[in-house]
C-alpha positions as CSV (number, residue, x, y, z in Angstrom):
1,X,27.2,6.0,-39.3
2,X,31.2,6.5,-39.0
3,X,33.2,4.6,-37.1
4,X,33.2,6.8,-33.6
5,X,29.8,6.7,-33.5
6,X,29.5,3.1,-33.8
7,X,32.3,2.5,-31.5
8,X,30.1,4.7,-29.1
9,X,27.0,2.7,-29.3
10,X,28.5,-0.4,-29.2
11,X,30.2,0.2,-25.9
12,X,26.6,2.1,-24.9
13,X,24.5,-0.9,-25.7
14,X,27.2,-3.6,-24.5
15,X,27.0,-2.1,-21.1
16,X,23.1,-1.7,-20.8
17,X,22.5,-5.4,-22.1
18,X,25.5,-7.7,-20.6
19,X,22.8,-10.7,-21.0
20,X,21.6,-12.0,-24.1
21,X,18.0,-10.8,-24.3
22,X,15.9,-7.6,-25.0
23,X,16.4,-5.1,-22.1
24,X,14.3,-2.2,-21.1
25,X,15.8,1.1,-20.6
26,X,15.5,3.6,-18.3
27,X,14.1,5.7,-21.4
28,X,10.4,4.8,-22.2
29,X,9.9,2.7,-25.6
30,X,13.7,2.3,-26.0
31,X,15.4,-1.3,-25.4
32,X,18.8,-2.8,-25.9
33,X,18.8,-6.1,-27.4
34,X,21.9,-8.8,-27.3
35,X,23.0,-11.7,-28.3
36,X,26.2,-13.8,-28.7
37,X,25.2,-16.8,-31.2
38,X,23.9,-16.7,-34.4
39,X,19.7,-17.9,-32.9
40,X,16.9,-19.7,-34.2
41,X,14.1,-18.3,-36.4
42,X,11.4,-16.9,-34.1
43,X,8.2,-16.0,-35.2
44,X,6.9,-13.1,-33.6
45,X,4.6,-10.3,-33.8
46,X,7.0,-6.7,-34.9
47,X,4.7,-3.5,-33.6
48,X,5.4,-0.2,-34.9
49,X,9.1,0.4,-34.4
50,X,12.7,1.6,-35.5
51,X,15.4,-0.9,-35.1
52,X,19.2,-0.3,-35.5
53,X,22.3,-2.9,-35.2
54,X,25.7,-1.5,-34.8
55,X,27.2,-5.1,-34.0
56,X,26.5,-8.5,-36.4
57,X,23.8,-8.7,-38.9
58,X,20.0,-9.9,-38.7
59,X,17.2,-10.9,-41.4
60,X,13.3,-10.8,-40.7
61,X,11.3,-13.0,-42.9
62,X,7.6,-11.5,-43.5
63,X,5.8,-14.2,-46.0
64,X,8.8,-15.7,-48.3
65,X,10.3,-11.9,-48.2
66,X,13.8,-11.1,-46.7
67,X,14.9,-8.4,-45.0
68,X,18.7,-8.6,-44.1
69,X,20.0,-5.6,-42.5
70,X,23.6,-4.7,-40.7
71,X,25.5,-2.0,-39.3
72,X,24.6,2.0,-40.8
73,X,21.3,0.4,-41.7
74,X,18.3,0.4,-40.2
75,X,14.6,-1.3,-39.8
76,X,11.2,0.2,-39.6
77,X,8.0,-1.8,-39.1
78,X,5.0,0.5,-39.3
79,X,2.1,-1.7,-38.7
80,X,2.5,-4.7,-36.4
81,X,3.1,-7.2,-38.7
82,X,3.7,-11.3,-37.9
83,X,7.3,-11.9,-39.3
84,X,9.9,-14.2,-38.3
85,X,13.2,-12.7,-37.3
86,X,16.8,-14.4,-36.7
87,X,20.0,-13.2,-36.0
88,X,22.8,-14.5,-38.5
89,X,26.1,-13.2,-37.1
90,X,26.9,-13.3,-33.9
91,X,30.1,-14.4,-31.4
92,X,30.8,-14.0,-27.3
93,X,33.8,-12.0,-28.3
94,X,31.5,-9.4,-31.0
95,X,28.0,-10.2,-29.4
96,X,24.8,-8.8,-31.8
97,X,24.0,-5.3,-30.7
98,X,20.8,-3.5,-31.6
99,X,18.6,-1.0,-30.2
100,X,14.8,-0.8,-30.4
101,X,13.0,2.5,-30.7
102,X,8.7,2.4,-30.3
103,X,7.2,4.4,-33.1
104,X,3.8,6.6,-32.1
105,X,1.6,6.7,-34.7
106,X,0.4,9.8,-32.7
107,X,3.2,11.5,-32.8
108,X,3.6,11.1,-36.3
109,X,0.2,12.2,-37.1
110,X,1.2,15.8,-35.2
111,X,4.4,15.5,-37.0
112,X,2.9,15.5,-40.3
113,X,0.8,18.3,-39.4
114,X,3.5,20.6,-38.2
115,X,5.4,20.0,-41.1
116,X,3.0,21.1,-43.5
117,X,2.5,17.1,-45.3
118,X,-1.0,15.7,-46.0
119,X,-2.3,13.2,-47.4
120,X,-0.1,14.1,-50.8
121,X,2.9,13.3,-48.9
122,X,1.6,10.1,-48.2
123,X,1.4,9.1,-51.6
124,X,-2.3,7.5,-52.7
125,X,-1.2,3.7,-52.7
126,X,-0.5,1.3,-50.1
127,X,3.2,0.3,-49.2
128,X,5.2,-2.6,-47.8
129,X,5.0,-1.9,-43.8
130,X,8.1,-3.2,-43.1
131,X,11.5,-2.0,-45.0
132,X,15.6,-1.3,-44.4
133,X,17.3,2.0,-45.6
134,X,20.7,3.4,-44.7
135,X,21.1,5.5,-41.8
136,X,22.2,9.5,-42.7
137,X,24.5,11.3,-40.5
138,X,21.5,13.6,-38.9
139,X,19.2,10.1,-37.6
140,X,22.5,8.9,-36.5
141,X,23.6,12.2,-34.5
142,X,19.7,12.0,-32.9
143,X,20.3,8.1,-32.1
144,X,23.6,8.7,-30.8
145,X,22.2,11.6,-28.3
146,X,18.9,9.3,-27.4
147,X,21.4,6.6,-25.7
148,X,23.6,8.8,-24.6
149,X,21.0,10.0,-21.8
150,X,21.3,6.4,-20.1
151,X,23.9,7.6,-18.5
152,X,22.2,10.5,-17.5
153,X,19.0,9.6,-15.7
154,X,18.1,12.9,-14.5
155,X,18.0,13.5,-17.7
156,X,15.6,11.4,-19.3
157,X,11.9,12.9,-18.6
158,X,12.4,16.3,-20.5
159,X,15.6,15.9,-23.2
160,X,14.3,11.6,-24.4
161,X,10.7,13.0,-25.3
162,X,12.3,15.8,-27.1
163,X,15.2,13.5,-29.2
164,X,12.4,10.8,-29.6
165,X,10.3,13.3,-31.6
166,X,13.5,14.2,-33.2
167,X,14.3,11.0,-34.7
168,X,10.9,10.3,-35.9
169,X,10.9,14.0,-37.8
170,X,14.1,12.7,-39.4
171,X,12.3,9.5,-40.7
172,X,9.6,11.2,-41.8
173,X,12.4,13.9,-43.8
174,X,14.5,10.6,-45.2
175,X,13.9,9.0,-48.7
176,X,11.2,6.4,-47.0
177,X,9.1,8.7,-45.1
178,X,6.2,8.3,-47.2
179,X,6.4,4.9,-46.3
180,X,5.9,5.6,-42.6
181,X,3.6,8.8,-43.0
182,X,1.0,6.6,-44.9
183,X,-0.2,5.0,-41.5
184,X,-1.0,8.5,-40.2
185,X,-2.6,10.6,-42.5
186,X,-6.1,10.3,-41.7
187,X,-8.5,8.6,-44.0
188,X,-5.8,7.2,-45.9
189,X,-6.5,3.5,-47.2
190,X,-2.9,2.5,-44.5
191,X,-4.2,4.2,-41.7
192,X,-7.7,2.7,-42.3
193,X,-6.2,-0.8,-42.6
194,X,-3.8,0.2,-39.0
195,X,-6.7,0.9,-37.2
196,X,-8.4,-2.4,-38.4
197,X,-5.1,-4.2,-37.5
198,X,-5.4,-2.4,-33.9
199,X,-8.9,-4.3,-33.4
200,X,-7.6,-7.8,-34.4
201,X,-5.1,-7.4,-32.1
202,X,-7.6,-6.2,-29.4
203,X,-10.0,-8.3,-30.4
204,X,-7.9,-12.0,-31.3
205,X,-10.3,-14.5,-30.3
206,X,-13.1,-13.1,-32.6
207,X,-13.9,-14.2,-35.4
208,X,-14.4,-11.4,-37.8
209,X,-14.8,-11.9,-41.4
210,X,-13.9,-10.4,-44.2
211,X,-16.6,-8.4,-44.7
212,X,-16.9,-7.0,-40.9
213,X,-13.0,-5.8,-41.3
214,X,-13.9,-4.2,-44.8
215,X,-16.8,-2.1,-43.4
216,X,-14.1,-1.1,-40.3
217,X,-12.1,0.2,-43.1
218,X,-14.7,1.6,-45.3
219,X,-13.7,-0.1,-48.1
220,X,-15.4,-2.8,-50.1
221,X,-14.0,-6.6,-49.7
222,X,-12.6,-6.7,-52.5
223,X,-10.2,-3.2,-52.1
224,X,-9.7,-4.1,-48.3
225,X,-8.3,-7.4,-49.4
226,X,-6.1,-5.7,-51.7
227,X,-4.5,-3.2,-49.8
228,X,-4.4,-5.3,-46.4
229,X,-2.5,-7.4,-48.6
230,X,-0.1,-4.8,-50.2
231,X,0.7,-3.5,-46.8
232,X,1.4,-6.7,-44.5
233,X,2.0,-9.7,-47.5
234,X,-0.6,-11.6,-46.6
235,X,-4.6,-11.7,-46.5
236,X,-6.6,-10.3,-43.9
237,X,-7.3,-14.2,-42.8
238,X,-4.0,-15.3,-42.7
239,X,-2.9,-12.4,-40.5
240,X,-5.8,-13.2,-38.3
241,X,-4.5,-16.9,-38.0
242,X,-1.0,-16.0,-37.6
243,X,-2.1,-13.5,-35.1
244,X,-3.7,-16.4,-33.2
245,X,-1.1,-19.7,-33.5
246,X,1.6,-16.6,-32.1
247,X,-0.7,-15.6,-29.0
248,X,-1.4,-19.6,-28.5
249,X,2.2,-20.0,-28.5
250,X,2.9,-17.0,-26.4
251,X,0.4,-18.7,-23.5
252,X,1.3,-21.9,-23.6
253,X,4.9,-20.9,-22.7
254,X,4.0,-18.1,-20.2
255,X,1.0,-19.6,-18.4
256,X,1.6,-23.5,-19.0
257,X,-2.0,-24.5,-20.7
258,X,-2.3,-27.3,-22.7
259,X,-3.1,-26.7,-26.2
260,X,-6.1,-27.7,-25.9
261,X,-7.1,-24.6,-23.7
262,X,-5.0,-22.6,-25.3
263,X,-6.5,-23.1,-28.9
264,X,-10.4,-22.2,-27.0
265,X,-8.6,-19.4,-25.3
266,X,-7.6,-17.6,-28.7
267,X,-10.7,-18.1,-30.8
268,X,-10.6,-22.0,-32.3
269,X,-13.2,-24.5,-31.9
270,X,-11.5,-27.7,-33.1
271,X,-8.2,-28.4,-30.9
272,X,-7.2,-30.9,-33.9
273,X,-7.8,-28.1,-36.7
274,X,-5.8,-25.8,-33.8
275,X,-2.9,-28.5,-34.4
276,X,-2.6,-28.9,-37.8
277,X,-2.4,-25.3,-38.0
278,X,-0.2,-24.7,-35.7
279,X,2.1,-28.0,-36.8
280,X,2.2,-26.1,-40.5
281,X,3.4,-22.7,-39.1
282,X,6.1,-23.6,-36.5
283,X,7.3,-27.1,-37.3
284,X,5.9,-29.1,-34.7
285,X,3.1,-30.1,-32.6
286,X,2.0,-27.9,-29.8
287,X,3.1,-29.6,-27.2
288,X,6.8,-30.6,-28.7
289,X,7.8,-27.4,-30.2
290,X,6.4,-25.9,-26.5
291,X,9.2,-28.0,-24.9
292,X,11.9,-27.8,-27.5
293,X,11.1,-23.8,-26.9
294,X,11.4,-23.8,-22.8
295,X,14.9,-26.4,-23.6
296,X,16.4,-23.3,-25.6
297,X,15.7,-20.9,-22.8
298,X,17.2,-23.1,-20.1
299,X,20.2,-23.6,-22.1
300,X,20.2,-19.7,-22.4
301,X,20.1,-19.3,-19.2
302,X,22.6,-21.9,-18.1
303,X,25.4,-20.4,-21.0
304,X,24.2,-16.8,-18.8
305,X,24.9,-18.3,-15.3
306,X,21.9,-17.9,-14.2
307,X,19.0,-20.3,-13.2
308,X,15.2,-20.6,-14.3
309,X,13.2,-19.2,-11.7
């Protein structure tokens, strides 16, 4: 990325997120993401996506790994993966900029396809589902164009499908594209262990063992447990968990229920194994780390102006 592209983006991004927060466009699977302070770390649940900052600098933490990424570099998650992510430089006068891009597995299964790439491409292992590379002039260019059309509405329903393809193509041509091909060649051990991720997410409050996931996959235990861990850095249990204490989290904020219902609402029996659980993964009881969270987004909002409604 040269300097005049990110100059452009900045003052793209700038204007289509003037609060902190992540911001929808007006182009389907594409949001603008701000914010003016270094934050806290926030546990959260990455799907499949392609993130680039062109202002400050940002680490995601997947189980004791770091991932620190800046300007001309990018992030792709493949497989939704629970990570913890925190911005680390920030200011009101040079705010954190980034832009979010969905991936499709789909569309990089017909991808694949058109270009010829099997399961050879994909390699025959299992690979990290989360990295950072550089960004090359040609995924910038495509970037560039795809945020360029928010200031062109009219635009948007036939060029952003069209640039959207575009970028993933030049993913899939970069130096880590067997990386992100691996979760859509079919019958590969990733895209076996994607589709099992799919049905935990679907599926949170059930409690599936080890076995039941393995037969999803078509693998024995013992390989599934292997390359569930080589792909996401933790076992198949502990995603489940983490999959769990995030949605608990997610509902007690969103719908106010105690922990209590909120622990039965996402698959535990014992509210007090519920908050031990939870205590070890987020610092703090339930309820206290609940309020210390809705605190931080009133002070948020009172630093924007605005009010909670």
């Amino acid at each position: 990325m040269d300097e005049f592209q990110r100059k452009e983006l900045i003052e793209l991004i700038d204007r289509y997120s003037r609060e902190d927060g992540i911001h929808d466009t007006g182009i389907p699977g594409v949001r603008c993401i701000r914010s003016s302070s270094p934050s806290m770390k926030m546990p959260v649940v990455y799907n499949p996506s392609f993130c680039v900052i062109v202002q400050g600098k940002k680490e995601v933490m997947l189980e004791g790994e770091i991932y620190r990424y800046e300007p001309s570099e990018y992030l792709v998650v493949s497989v939704s993966l629970p990570a913890t992510g925190q911005v680390t430089e920030a200011s009101p006068e040079r705010p954190y900029l980034s832009l979010q891009i969905d991936i499709d597995p789909g569309q990089i299964s017909e991808l694949i396809t058109q270009m010829g790439r099997g399961p050879a491409h994909a390699g025959g292992g299992v690979a990290r589902g989360l990295f950072v590379d550089k960004l090359d002039g040609a995924l910038t260019d495509a970037v560039l164009r795809l945020v360029r059309l928010l200031d062109a509405p009219g635009d948007v329903p036939l060029v952003a499908p069209m640039i959207m393809r575009e970028v993933c193509y030049r993913l899939l041509s970069g130096a880590q594209g067997k990386r992100i091909a691996q979760i859509a060649v079919n019958g590969s051990h990733a895209e076996r262990i994607a589709k099992v991720i799919q049905t935990l997410k679907e599926n949170i409050p059930e409690a599936m063992r080890i076995e039941d996931m393995a037969e999803l996959a078509y693998m024995s235990p013992s390989s599934f447990h292997y390359h569930f861990k080589e792909m996401t850095a933790m076992s198949p249990l502990q995603y489940r968990k983490h999959l769990r204490l995030l949605e608990a989290r997610r509902i007690m904020l969103s719908e106010g229920l105690s922990a209590e219902n909120a622990a039965h609402r996402v698959g535990y029996k014992s509210p007090s194994h519920f908050s031990r659980e939870y205590t070890r993964m987020f610092g703090a009881p339930p309820a206290r780390d609940v309020e210390a969270l809705r605190g931080t987004v009133l002070a948020g909002l009172a630093r924007a102006g605005l009010s909670a409604k």
